[in-house]
N, CA, C and O atoms as CSV, one atom per row, in Angstrom:
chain,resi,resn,atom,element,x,y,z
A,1,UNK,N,N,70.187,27.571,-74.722
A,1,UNK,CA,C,69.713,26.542,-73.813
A,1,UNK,C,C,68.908,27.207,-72.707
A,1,UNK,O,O,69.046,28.340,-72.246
A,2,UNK,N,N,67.966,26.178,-72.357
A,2,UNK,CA,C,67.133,26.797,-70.908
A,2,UNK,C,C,67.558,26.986,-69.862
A,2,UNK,O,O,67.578,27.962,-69.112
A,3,UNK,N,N,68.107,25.472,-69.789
A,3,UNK,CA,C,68.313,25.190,-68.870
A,3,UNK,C,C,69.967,25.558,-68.270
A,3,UNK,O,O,70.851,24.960,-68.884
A,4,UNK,N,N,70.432,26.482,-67.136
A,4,UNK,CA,C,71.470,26.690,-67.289
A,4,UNK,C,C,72.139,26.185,-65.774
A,4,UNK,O,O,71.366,25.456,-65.154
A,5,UNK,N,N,73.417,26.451,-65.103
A,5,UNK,CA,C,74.136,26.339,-63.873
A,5,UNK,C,C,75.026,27.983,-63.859
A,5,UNK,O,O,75.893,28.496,-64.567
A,6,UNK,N,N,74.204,28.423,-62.573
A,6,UNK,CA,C,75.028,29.677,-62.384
A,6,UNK,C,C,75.055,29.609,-61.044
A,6,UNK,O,O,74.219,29.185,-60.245
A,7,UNK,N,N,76.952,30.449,-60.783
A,7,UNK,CA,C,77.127,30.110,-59.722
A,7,UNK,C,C,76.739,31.425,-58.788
A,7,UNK,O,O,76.794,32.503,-59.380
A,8,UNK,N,N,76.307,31.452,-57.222
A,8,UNK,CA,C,75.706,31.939,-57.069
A,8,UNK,C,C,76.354,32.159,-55.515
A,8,UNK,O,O,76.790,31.212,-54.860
A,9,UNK,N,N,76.349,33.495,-55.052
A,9,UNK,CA,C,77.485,33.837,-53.851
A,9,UNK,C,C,78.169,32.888,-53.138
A,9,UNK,O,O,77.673,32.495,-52.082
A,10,UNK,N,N,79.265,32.426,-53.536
A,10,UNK,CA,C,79.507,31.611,-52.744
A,10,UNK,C,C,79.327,30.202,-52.629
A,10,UNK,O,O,80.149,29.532,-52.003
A,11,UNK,N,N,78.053,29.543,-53.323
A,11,UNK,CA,C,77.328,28.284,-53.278
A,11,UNK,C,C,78.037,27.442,-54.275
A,11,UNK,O,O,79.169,27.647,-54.713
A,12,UNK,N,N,77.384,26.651,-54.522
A,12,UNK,CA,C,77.545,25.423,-55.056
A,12,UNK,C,C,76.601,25.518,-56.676
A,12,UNK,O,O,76.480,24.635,-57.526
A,13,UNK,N,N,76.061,26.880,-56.667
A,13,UNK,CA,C,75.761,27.233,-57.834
A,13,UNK,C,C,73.902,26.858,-57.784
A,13,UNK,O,O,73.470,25.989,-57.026
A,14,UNK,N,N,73.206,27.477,-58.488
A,14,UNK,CA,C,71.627,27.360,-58.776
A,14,UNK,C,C,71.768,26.719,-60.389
A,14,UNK,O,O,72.640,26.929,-61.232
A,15,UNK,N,N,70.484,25.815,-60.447
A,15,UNK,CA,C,70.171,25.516,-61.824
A,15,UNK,C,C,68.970,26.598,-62.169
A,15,UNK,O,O,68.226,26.959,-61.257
A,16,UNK,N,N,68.842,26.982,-63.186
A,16,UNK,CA,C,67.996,28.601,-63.232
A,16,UNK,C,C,67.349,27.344,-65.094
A,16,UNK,O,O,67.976,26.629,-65.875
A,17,UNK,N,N,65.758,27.783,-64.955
A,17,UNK,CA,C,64.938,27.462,-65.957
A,17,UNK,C,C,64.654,28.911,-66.313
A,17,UNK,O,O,64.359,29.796,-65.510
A,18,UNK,N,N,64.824,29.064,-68.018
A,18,UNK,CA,C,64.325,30.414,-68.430
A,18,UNK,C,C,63.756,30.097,-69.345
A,18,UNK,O,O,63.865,28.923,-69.699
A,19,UNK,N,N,63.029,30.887,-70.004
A,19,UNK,CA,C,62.088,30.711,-70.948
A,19,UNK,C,C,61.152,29.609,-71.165
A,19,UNK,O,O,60.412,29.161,-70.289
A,20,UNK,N,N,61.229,29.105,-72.616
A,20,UNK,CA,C,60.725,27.828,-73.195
A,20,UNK,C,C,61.775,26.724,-72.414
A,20,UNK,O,O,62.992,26.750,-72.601
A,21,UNK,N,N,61.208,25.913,-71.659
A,21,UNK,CA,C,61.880,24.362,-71.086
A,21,UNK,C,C,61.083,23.240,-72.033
A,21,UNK,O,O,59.984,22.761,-71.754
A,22,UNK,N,N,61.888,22.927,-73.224
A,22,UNK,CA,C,61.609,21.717,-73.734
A,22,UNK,C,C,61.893,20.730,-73.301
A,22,UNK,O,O,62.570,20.500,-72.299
A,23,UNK,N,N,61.200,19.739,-74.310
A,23,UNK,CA,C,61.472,18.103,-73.809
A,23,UNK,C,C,63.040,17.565,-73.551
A,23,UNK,O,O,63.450,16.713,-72.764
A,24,UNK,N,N,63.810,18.462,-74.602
A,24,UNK,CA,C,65.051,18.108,-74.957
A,24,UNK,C,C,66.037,18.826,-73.482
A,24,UNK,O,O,67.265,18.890,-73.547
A,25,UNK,N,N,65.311,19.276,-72.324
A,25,UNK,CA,C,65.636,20.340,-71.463
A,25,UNK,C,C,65.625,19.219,-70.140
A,25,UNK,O,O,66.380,19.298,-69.171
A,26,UNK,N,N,64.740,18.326,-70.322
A,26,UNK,CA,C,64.854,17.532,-69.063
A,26,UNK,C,C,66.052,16.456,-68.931
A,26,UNK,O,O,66.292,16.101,-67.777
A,27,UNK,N,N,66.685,16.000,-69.763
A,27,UNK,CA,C,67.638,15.349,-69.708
A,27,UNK,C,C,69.093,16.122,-69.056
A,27,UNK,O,O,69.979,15.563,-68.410
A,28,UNK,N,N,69.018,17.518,-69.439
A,28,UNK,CA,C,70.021,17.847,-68.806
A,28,UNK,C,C,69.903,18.421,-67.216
A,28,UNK,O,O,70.571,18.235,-66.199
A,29,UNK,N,N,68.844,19.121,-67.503
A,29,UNK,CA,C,67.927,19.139,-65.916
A,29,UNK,C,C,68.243,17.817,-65.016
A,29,UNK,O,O,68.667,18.085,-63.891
A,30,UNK,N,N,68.108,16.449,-65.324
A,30,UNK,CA,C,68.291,15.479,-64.899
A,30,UNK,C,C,69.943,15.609,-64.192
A,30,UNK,O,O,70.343,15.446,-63.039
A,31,UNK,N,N,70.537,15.922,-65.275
A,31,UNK,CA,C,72.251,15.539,-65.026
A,31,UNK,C,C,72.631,16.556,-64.004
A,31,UNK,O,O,73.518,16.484,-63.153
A,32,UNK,N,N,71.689,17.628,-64.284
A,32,UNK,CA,C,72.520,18.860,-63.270
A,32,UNK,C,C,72.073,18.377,-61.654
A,32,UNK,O,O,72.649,18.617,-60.593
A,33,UNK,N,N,71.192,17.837,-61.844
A,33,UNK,CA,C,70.367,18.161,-60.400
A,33,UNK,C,C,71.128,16.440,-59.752
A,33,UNK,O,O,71.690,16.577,-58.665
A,34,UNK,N,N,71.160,14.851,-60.383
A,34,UNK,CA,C,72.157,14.320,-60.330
A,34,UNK,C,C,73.220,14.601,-59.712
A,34,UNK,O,O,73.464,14.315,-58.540
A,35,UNK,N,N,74.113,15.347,-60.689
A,35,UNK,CA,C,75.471,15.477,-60.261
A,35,UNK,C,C,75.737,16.633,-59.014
A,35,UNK,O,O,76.858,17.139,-58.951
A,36,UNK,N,N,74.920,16.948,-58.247
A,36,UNK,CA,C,74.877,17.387,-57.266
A,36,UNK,C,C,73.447,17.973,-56.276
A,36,UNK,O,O,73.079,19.100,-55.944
A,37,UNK,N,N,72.988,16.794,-56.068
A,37,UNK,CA,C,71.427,16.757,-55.756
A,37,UNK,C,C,71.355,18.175,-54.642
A,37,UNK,O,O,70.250,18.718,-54.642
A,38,UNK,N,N,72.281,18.732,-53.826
A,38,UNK,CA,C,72.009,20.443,-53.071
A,38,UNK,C,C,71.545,21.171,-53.925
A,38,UNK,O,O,70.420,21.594,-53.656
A,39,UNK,N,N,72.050,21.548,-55.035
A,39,UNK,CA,C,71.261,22.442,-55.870
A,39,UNK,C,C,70.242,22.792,-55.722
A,39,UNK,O,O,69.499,21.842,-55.475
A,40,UNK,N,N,69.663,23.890,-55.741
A,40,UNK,CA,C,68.691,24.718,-55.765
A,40,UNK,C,C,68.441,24.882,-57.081
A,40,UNK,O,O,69.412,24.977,-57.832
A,41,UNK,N,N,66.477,24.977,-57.872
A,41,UNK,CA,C,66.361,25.398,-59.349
A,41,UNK,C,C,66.073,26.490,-58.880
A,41,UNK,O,O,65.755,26.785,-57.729
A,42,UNK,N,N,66.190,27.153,-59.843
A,42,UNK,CA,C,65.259,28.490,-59.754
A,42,UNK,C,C,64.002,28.914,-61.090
A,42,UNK,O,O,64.393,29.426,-62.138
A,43,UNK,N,N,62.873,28.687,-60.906
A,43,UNK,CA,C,62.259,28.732,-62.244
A,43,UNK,C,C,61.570,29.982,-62.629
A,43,UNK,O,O,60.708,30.120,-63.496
A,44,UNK,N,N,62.100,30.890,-61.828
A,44,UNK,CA,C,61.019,32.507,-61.366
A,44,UNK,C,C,60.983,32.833,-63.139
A,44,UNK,O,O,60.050,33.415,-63.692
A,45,UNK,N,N,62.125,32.350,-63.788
A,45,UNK,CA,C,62.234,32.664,-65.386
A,45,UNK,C,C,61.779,32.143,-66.881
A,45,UNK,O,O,61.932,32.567,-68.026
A,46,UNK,N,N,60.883,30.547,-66.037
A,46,UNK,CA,C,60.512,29.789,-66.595
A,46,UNK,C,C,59.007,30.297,-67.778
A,46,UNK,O,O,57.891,30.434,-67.276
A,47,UNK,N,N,59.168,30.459,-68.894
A,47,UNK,CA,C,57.784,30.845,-69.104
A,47,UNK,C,C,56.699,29.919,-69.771
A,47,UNK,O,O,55.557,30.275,-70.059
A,48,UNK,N,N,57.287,28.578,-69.985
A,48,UNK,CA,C,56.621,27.795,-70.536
A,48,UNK,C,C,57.397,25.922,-70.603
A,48,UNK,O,O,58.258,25.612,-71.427
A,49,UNK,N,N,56.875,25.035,-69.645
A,49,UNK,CA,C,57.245,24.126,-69.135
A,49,UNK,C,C,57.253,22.816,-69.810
A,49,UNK,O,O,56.034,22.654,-69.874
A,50,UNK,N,N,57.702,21.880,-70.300
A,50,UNK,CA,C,56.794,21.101,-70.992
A,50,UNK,C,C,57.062,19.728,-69.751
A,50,UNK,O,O,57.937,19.587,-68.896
A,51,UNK,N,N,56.004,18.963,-70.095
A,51,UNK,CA,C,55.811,18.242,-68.539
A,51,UNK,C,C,56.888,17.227,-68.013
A,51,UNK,O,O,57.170,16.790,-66.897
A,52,UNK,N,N,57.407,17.020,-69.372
A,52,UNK,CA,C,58.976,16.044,-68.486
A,52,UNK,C,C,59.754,16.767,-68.068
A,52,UNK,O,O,60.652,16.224,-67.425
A,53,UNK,N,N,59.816,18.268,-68.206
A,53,UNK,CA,C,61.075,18.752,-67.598
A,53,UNK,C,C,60.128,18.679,-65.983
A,53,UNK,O,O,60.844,18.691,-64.982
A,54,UNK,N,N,59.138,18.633,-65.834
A,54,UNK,CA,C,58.293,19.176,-64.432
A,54,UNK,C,C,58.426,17.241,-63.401
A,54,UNK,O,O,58.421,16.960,-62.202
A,55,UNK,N,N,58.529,16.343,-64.734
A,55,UNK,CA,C,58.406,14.850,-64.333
A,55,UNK,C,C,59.643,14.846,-63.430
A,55,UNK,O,O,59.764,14.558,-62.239
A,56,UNK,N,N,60.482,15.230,-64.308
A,56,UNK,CA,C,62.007,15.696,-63.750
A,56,UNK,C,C,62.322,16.157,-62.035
A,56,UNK,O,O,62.873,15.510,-61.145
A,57,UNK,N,N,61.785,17.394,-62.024
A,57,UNK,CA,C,61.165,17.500,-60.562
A,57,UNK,C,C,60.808,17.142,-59.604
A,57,UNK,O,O,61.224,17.214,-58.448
A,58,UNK,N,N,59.983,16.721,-60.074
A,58,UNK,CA,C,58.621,15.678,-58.966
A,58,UNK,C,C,59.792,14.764,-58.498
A,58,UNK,O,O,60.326,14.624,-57.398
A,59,UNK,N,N,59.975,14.275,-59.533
A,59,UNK,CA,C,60.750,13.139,-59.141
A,59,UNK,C,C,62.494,13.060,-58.518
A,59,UNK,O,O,63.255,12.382,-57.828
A,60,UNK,N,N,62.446,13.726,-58.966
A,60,UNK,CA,C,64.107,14.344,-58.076
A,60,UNK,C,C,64.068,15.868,-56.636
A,60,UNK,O,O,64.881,16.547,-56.008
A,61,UNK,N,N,63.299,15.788,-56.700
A,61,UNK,CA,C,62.957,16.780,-55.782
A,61,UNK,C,C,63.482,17.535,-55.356
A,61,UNK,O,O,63.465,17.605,-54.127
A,62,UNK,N,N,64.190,18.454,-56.077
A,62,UNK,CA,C,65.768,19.530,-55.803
A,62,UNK,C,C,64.399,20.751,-55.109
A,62,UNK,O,O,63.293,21.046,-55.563
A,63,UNK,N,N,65.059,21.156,-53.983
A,63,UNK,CA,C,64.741,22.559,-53.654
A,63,UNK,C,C,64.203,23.493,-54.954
A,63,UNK,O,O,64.499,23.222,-56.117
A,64,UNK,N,N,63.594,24.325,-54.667
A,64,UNK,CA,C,62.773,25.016,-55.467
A,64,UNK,C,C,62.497,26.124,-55.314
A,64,UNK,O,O,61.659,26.513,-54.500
A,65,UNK,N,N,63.176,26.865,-56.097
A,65,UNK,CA,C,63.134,28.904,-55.525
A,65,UNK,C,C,62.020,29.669,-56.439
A,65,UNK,O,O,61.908,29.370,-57.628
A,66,UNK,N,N,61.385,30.445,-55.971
A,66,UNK,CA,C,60.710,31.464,-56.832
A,66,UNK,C,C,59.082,30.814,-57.059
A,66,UNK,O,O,58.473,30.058,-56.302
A,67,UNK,N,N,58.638,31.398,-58.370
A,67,UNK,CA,C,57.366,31.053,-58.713
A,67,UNK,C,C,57.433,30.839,-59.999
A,67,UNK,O,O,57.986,31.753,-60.611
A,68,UNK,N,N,56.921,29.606,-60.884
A,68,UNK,CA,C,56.745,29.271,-61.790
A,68,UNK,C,C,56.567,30.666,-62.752
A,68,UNK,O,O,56.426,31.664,-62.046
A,69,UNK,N,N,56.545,30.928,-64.118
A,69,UNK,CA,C,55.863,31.772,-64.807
A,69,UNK,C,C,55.041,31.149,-65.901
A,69,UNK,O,O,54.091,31.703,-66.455
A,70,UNK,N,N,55.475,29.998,-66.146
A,70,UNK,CA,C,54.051,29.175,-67.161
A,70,UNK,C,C,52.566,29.140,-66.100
A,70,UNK,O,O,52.485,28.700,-64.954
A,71,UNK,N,N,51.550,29.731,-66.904
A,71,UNK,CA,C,50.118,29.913,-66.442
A,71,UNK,C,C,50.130,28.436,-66.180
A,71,UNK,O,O,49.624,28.055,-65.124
A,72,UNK,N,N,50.584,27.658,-66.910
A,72,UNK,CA,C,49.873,26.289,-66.379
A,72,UNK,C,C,50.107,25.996,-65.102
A,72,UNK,O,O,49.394,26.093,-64.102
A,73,UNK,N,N,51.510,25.520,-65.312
A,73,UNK,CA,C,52.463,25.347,-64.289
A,73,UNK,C,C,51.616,26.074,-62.559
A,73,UNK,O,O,51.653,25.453,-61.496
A,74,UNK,N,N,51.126,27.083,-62.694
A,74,UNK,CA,C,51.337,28.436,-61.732
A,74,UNK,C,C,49.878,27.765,-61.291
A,74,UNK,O,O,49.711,27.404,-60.126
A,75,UNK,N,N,49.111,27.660,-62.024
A,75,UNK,CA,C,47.554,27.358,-61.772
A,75,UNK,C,C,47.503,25.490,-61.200
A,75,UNK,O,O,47.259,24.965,-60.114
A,76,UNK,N,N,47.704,25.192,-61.952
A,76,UNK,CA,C,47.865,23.319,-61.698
A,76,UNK,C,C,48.576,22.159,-61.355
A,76,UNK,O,O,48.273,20.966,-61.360
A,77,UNK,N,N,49.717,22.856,-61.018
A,77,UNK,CA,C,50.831,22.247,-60.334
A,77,UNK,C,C,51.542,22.864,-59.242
A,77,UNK,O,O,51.739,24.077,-59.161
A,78,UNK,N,N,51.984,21.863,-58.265
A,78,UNK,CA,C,51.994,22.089,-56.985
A,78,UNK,C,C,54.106,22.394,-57.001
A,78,UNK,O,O,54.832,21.656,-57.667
A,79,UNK,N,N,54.456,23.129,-56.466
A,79,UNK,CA,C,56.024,22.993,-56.264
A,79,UNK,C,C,56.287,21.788,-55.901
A,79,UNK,O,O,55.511,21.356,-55.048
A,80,UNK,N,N,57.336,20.886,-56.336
A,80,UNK,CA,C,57.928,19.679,-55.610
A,80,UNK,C,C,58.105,20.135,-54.653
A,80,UNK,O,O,57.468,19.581,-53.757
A,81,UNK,N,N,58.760,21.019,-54.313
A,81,UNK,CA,C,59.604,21.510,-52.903
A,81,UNK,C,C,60.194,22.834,-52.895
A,81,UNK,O,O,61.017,23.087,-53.775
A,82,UNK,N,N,59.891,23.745,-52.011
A,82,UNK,CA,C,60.221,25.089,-51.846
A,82,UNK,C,C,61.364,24.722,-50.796
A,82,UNK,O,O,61.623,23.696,-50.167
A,83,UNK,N,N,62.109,26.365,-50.892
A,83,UNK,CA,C,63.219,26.584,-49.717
A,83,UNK,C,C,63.874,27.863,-50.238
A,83,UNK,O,O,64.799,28.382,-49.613
């Protein structure tokens, strides 16, 4: 899976995108970021996005760590939200 929950000093845990984020990736993306909208993603691991997991985003607007690694992503899309 891409999409994962790791917990992270102390916190309430990061949702971390690695690799390939398929379509089948935003639904759970959805639930994680849901079931506890503080979460932080982290996508510094992300290497290739597909656009509902990014719809996902936009639209839920969880904090946002790092820098994309899909060229697309990096070139044509804006972070929902850094922190």
């Amino acid at each position: 899976m891409t999409v994962t929950l790791r917990a992270d000093d102390g916190t309430n845990g990061t949702i971390r995108l690695e690799g390939d984020c398929p379509v089948e990736d935003a639904e759970t993306l959805a639930s994680l970021i849901l079931g506890d909208p503080g979460r932080a993603v982290d996508w510094t691991a992300c290497t290739r996005m597909h656009t509902a997991v990014y719809q996902v985003l936009l639209r839920l607007r969880p904090v946002m760590r790092g820098t994309c690694r899909d060229p697309f992503v990096g070139r044509w899309l804006t972070p929902p939200r850094s922190g």
